[in-house]
N, C-alpha and C positions, 0 to 999 in steps of 0.2 A: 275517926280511925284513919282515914285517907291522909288526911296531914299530919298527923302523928306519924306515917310510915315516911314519908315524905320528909320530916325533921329526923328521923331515925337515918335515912340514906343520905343525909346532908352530914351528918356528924360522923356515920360511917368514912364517905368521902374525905370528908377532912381528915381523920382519922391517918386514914391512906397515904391520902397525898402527903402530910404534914411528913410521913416517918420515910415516904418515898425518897421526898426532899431533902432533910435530915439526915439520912444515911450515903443519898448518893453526894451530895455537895461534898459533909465532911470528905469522900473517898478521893474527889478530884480533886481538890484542893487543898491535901495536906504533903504540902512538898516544898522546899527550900525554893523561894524566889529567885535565888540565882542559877540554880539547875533546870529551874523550870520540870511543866507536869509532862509525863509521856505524851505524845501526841493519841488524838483520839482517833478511832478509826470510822469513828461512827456517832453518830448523837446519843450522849449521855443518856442513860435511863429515862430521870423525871422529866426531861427537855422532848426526849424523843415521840410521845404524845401529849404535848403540853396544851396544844390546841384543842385534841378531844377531850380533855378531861375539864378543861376549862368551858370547853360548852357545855360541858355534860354537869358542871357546877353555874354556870350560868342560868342554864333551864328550871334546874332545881330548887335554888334560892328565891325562898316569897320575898325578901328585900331585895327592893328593886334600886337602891341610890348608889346615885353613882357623881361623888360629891367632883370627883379633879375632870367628869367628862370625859375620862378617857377612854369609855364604853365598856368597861368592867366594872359590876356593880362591887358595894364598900366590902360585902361579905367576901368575894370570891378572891377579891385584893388582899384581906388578911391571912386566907387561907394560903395563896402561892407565896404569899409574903409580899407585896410590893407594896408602895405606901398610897392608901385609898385616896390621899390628900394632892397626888404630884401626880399628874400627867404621864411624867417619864423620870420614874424610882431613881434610875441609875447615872440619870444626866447625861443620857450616850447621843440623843438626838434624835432617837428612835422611840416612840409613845409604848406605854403598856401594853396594850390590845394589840400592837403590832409585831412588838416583841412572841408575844404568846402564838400570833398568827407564824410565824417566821421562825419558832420552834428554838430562840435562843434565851438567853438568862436575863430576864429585866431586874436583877438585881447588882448585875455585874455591864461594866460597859465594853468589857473585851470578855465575850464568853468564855474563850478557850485558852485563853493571857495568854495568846503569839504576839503582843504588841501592836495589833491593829485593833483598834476602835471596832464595834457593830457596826457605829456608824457607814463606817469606809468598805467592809466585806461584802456589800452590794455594791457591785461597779454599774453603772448602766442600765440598773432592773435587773442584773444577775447575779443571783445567789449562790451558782454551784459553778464556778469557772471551770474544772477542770470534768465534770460533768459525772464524780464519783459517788453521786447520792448523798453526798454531805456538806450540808450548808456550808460556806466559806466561814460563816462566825465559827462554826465547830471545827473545819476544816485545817489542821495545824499546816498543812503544803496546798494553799487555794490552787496553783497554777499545775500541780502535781507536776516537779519537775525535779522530784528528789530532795530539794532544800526547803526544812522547815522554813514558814514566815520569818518568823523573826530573825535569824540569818539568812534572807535571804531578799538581795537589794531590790531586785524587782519580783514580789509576789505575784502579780496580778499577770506576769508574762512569762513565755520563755520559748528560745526556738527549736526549732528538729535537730536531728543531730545530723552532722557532717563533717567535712575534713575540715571544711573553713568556712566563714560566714566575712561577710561585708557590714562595715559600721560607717557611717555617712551625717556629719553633722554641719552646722553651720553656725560661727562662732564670732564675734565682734576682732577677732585678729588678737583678745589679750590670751595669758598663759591660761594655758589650760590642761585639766589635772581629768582623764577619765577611769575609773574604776571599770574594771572587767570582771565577771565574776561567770565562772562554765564549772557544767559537773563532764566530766568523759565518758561515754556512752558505757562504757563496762567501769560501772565505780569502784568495783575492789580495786582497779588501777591506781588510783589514787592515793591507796594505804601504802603505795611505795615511796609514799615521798620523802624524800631526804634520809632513804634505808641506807643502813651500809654492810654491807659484807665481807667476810673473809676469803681472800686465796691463800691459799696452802704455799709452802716453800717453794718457790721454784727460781730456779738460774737462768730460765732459756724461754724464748716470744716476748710479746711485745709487755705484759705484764710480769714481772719479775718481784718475788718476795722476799729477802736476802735476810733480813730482819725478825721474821713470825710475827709482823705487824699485825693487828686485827682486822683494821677498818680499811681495807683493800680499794672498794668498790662501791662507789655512789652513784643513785639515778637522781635525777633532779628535772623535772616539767618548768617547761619556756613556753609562753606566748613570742611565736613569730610574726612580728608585725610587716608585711611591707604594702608600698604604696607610692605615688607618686612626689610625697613630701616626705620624707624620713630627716627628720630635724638631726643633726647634730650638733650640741648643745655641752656643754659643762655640765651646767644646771641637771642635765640628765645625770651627770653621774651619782647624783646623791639619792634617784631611785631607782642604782641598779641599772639600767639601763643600756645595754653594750649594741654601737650600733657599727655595722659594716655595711658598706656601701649602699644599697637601695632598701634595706632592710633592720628590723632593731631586732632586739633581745630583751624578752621583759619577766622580771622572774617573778614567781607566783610561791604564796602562802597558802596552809590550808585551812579552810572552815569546819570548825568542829563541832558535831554536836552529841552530846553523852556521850563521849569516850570513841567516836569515829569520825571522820572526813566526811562530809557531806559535797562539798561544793571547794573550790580553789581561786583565786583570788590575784588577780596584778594590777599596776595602774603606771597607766603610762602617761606622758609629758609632753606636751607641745608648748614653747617658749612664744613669748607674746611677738607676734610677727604680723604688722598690720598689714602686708600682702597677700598673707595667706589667711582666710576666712574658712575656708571651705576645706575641713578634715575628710578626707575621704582610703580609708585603710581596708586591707585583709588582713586577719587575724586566725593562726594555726597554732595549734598545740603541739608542739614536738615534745619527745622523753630524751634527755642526753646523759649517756651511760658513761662515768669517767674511772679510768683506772689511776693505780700511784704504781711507778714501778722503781725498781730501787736499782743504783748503781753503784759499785764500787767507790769510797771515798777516798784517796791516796796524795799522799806529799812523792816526789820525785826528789832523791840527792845525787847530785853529780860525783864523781869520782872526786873532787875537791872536796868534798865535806859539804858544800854550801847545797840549799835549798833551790831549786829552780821555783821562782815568783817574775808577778806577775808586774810588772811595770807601769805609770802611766802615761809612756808612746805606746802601752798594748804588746811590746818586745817581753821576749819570759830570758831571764839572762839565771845566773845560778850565783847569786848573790847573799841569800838568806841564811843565817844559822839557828832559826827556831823555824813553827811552823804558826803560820797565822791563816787569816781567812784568804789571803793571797798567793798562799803557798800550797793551799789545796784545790783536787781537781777532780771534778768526775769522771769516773775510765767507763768508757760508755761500750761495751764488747759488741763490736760487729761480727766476730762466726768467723771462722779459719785465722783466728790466732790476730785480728786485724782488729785495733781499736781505735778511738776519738778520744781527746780528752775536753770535757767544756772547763772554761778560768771563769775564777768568779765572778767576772765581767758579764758571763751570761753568753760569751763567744767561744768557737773551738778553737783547737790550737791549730795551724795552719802554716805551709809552705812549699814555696816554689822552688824550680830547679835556682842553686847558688846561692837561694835567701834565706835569712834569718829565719825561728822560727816567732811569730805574730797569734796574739790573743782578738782575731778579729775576725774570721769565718761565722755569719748568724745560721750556717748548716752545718751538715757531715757532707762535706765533698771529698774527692776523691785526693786534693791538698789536707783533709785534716783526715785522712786514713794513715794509718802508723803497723807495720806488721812487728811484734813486740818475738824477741827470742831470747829466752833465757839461755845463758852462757855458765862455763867450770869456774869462771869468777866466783857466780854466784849473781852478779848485776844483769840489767838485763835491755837488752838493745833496742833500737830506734831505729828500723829501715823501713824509706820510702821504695817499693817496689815500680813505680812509674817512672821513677827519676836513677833507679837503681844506687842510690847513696844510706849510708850510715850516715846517724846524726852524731854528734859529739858538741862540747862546749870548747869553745872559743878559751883559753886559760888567759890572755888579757882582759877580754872584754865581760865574760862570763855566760855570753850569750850561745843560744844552741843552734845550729848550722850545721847544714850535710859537709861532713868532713871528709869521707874517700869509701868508693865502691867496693872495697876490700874490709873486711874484718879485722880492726886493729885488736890488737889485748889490751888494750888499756881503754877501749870503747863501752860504756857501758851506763845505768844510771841502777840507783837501791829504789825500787816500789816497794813503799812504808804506808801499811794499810792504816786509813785513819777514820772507819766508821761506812755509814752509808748517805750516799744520798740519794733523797725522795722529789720523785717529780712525777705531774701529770700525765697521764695521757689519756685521748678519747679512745672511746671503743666503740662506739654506737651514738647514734643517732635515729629514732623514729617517730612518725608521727602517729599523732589517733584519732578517731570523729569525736566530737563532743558537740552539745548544746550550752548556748548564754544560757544562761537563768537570771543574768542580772547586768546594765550597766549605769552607769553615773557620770555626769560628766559637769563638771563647776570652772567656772571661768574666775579668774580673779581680777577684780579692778580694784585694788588697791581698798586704803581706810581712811572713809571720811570725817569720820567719829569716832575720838578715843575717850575712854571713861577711866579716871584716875581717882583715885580711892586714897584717901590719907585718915589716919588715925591721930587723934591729936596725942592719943595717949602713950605715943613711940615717937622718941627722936629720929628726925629725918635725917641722913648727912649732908 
């Protein structure tokens, strides 16, 4: 009767566990391998007493063999499923018995498929790195630093959060390529990346909308590197890379996972320089907030008919009778009636007491300030108020020159509106604390060994 209740509570148990197993596996693991399964917050059901229940089938069971050694007899092996013949079911490097001890899946060799091995989710004898009551085999964030494992270059680490952190390596002097990877202390930050916004119409400060453009206004997140070696390099430019004086600019991507930003992403450049060994950087995260603002696009015709363009001495003389890329100018309104114009040279227009006027000012100085007045012509006037002259064109040469302090009638030029144009400008800059979560860093020495591949069954040329 004794053993009979005995074989009764063995088939019971099995019973149990089999549909325990059976329903919770199918639940975790029916999901598209590229999407990957939600992270777990906790140990799966049948895992989560997987030890008691296997002792509790251990004790129970009058067959006592236990053919692969692995200290679970053959019976209790078919019952959890693993194979009574192999040591270690899953080939993860981790034995049967230890698995069941250690509460993870000896059928699977990444229990929680983040891409890390059982094997490797004990670093050191530790199991719970981040110390959240969940094994690292289960644990989808071991380092809990916000970034799922598998997106995330260094699991097993990450630092506090601050405004800046110190990276310090030591390198053979060839190139070398280091990946940075930070989440920003408040992570909805992040969902701003690369937004862009609307400003509304306006004519006036330093944003202007002329257009009903949409896309006004973008933020965009920089790692600011500096340090006592800031390479500048060509080679840099191909990642991005903008450096000014003791300092770079390194622009960052974001890490996604299921449809949000988790973590952000740059990698900066150090050119193979056998005197410099020793990288030693600070690294900050600034947000830089960029406007467009728009200006007046216009041709200028002189009272001749012809076009004022733009020359290659940089002289604007009034020679043109259509209108091309030379002939147009941005009228850039400085406030009380007093404007700039930039040539498409990328220069303002510019001049002194007696001279010509010149496409070579890289500012708005007080030489390329113009106070503009519309006249009963209709055309409309060119005084430099510093110099107290009206401008006019030269009628031999066609060039423009302060012509006389006095208001002739015949003084004048037609502003022919021709569109708008769009150009940058900052509005902001700030920075914010964040924590690494991850870096990389690979050296390149070149390739010793190439592997060439030919099919006989294609013509080579």
């Amino acid at each position: 009767m004794r053993w009979t209740f005995k074989l009764a509570a063995v088939v019971v148990s099995v019973l149990m566990v089999t549909l325990t197993f059976q329903a919770a596996v199918a639940e975790m693991y029916d999901f598209d391998d590229e999407t990957r399964a939600d992270p777990f917050e906790e140990i799966p059901g049948p895992f989560r007493d997987l030890d008691l229940i296997v002792a509790r089938l251990q004790a129970d069971t009058t067959d006592k063999v236990d053919t692969d050694k692995d200290g679970l007899y053959d019976p209790v092996e078919r019952i959890i499923g693993t194979n009574p013949r192999s040591y270690d079911s899953d080939l993860d490097q981790i034995s049967d018995m230890d698995e069941v001890a250690n509460r993870t899946n000896p059928m699977d060799a990444d229990s929680n498929r983040d891409g890390i091995p059982d094997s490797q989710e004990v670093i050191d004898g530790v199991n719970d790195i981040d110390g959240d009551n969940v094994p690292n085999a289960w644990d989808s964030d071991n380092d809990g630093d916000g970034v799922v494992d598998f997106r995330d270059m260094s699991p097993y680490a990450t630092t506090a959060v601050d405004w800046d952190h110190h990276i310090q390596l030591n390198t053979s002097g060839k190139a070398t390529t280091i990946s940075v990877q930070l989440r920003t202390s408040d992570p909805r930050t992040m969902s701003l990346v690369n937004k862009v916004w609307d400003w509304p119409y306006d004519t006036q400060g330093t944003v202007r909308d002329l257009d009903n453009s949409t896309e006004d206004v973008t933020i965009v997140p920089l790692m600011e590197i500096t340090g006592d070696y800031i390479p500048d390099d060509p080679e840099m430019d191909s990642y991005g890379i903008v450096t000014m004086e003791d300092r770079a600019y390194v622009p960052v991507y974001p890490i996604w996972h299921q449809g949000q930003i988790v973590a952000l992403q740059g990698q900066l450049f150090f050119p193979e320089n056998a005197s410099v060994t020793d990288i030693d950087f600070d690294v900050r995260v600034i947000w830089k907030v960029t406007g467009t603002t728009d200006s007046p696009k216009v041709s200028i015709k002189a009272v001749t008919g012809k076009y004022l363009s733009l020359h290659e001495d940089n002289v604007i003389r009034a020679t043109a009778t259509e209108v091309t890329d030379t002939e147009l100018f941005e009228m850039v309104d400085l406030d009380d009636g007093r404007y700039a114009f930039l040539a498409s040279n990328g220069r303002y227009l510019s001049s002194h007491m007696g001279s010509r006027v010149y496409a070579t000012s890289t500012g708005i100085k007080d030489s390329s300030m113009f106070l503009l007045e519309e006249q009963e012509t209709g055309r409309t006037t060119f005084y430099r108020e510093t110099i107290g002259y009206y401008y006019d064109i030269d009628y031999s040469t066609g060039e423009v020159e302060p012509q006389d302090s006095q208001l002739r009638q015949w003084f004048g030029f037609d502003i022919e509106d021709q569109g708008v144009a769009t150009s940058s400008v900052p509005l902001a800059v700030y920075p914010e604390r964040f924590a690494l979560t991850g870096i990389v860093a690979q050296e390149s020495h070149g390739t010793d060994v190439a592997v060439v591949f030919h099919n006989d069954s294609l013509e080579m040329p």
